[in-house]
C-alpha positions as CSV (number, residue, x, y, z in Angstrom):
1,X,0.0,0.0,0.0
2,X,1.3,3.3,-1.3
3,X,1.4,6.5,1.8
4,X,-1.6,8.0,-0.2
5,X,-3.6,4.7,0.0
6,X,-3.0,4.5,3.8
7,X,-4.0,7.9,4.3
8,X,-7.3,8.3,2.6
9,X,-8.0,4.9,4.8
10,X,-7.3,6.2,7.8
11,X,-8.9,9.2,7.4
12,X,-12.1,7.0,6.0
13,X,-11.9,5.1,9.4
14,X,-11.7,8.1,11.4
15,X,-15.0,10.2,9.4
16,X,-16.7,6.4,10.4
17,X,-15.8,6.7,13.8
18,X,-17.2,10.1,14.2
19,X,-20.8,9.5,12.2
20,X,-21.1,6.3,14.7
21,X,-20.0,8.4,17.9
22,X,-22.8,11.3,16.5
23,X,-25.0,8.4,15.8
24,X,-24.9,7.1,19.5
25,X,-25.0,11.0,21.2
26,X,-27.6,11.9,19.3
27,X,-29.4,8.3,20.8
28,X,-28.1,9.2,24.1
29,X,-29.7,12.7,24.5
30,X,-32.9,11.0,22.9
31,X,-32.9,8.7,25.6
32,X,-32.4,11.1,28.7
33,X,-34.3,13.6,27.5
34,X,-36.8,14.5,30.7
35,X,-40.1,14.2,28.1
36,X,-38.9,10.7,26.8
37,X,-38.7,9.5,30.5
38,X,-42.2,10.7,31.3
39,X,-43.2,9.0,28.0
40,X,-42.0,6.2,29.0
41,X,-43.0,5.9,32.5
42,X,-46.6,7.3,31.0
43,X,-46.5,4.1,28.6
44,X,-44.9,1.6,31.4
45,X,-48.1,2.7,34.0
46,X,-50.6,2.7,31.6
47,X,-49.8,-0.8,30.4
48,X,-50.1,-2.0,33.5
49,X,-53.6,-0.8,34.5
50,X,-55.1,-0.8,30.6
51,X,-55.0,-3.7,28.7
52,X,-53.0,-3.0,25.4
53,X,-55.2,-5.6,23.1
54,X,-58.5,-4.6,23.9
55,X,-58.4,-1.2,25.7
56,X,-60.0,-2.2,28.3
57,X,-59.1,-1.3,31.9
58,X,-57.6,-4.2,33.8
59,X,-59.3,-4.4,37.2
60,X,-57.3,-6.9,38.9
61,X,-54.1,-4.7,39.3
62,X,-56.7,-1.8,39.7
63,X,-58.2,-3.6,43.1
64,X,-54.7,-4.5,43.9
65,X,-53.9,-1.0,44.4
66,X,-57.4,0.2,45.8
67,X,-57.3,-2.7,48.4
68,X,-53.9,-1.2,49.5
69,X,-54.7,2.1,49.4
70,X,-57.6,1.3,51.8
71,X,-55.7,-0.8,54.1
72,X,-53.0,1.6,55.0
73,X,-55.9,4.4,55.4
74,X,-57.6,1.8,57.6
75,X,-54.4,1.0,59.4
76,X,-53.7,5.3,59.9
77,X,-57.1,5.7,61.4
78,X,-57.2,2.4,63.4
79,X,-53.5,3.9,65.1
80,X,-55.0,7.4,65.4
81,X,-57.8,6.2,67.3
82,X,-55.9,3.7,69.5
83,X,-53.4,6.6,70.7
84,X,-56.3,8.9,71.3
């Protein structure tokens, strides 16, 4: 390989390198961006209590949280009372 041959690869190699490292920032800042994390905490919770077939809201995980929600109120006024 001629000096000319080795330089035009290397410098072929190194433009590469830098449209893969823009390629990956430009994913990064996609990723953290504060509106993508909401998104996908938005998409994560709403899976969970809608189901993504039918649209239909899935009331087993719903009374799982109600039911707890009412025992720890339950449990709050139960120990208010006893420590009157």
């Amino acid at each position: 390989m001629s000096k000319a041959n080795e330089t035009s690869s290397l410098e072929r190699e190194i433009e590469e390198a830098r449209e893969h490292l823009a390629v990956t920032i430009d994913q990064l800042l996609y990723r953290s961006h504060p509106k993508t994390i909401v998104s996908r905490q938005v998409a994560t919770i709403k899976a969970h209590f809608v189901d993504e077939q039918t649209g239909q809201p899935r009331t087993d995980n719903i009374l799982k949280i109600v039911g707890g929600v009412v025992g720890v109120v339950a449990v709050f006024v139960i120990l208010r009372k006893v420590v009157r």
